[in-house]
N, C-alpha and C positions, 0 to 999 in steps of 0.2 A: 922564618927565613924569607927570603929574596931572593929572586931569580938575576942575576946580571946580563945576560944577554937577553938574545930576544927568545922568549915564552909567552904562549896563551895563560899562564900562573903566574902572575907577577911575584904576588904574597903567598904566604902558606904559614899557618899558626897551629900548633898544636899545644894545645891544653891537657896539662898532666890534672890537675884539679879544677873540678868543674866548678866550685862557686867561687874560682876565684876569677873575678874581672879580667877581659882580654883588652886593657889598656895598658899602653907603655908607657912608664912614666909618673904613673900616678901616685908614686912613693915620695915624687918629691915635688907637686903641686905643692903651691903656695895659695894658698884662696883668699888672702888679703890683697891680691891683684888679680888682674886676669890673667887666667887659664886660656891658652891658644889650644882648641882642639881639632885637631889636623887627621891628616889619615894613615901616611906611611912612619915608622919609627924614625926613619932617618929623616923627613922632612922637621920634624918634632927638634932634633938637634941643634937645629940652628936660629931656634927663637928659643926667648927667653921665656921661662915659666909656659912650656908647652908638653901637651900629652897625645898621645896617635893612639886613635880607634882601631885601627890592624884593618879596615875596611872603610868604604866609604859613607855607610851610616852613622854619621856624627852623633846627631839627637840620640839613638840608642847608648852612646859612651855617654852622651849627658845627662841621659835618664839616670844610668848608673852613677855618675859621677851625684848627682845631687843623693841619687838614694842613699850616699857615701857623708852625707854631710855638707857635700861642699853648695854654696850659694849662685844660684843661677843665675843671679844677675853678672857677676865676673865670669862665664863664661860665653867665650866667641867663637864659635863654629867655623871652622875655616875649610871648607870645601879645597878641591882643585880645582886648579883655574881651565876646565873644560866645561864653557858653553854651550858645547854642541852636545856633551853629553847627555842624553835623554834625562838616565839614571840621576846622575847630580842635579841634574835642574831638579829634578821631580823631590828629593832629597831635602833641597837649597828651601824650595818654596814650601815644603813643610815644615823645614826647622824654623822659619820666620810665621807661617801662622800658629805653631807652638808657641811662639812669643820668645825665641833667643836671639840672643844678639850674632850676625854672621857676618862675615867676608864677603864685600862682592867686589871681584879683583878689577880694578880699571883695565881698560880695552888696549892702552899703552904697553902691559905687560907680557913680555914675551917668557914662554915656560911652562910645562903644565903641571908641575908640583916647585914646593921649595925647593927641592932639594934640587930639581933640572933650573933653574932659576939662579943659583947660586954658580953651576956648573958654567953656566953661562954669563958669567962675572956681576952678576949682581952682591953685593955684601948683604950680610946679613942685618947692618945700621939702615939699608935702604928698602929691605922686605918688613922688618919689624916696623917702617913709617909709612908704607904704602898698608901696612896691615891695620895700623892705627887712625890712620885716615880715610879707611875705607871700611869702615865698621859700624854698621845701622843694625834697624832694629823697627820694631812693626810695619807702619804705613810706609816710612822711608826708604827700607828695607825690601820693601815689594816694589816698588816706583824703580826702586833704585837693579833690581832682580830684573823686572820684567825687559828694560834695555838691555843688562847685560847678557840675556840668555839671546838677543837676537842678534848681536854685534858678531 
């Protein structure tokens, strides 16, 4: 569930079965592309071939996700776009010395999830190209991190 206005709970998941994965979406991953893995459900909805962790530990869905079969090199970790948050940054710069490929959202962006990003007239043709252009991976990926978290 979701909270709509304002709450200290944004999220709240409960799980009737425990070994079953807390990913939404992951029924109809495609792994012959990439996998956009995001954080809230509803940001998930409005890319294409994307799944939401229910939280904002990405790597953890990916660990899953791969122990699932699927190939790590098509998946891209897609943080939200808060720089200032401790938690993410700290998150962000892990999933890149893991070695995944992630999101580092240019500074032009206004919004701090898809889904506020849309609300705010962006289409989803123009998030899906800022995501695809903005998608590094080891050294680049850190160079490319370390600006954005000070911006």
């Amino acid at each position: 569930g979701r909270a709509l206005g304002e709450s200290k709970m944004r999220y709240i998941t409960v799980k009737i079965i425990d070994d079953v994965p807390k990913i939404y979406g992951i029924e109809k991953a495609d792994d012959s592309k990439p996998i956009y893995v995001v954080e809230g459900p509803i940001d998930s909805i409005f890319i294409e071939n994307a799944i939401a962790s229910g939280d904002s530990n990405l790597s953890l869905a990916a660990k899953t996700l791969i122990a699932k079969g699927f190939s790590k090199e098509n998946l891209v970790l897609c943080s939200d776009n808060e720089n200032r948050n401790k938690e993410i940054c700290k998150m962000t710069e892990s999933s890149i010395k893991l070695g995944y490929k992630v999101l580092i959202w240019p500074d032009t962006v206004i919004g701090k999830d898809i889904n506020e990003m849309i609300q705010l007239g962006m289409s989803e043709d123009e998030i899906e190209n800022i995501i695809s252009n903005n998608t590094f991976k080891e050294i680049q990926a850190l160079t490319k991190y370390t600006f954005w978290k000070r911006t």
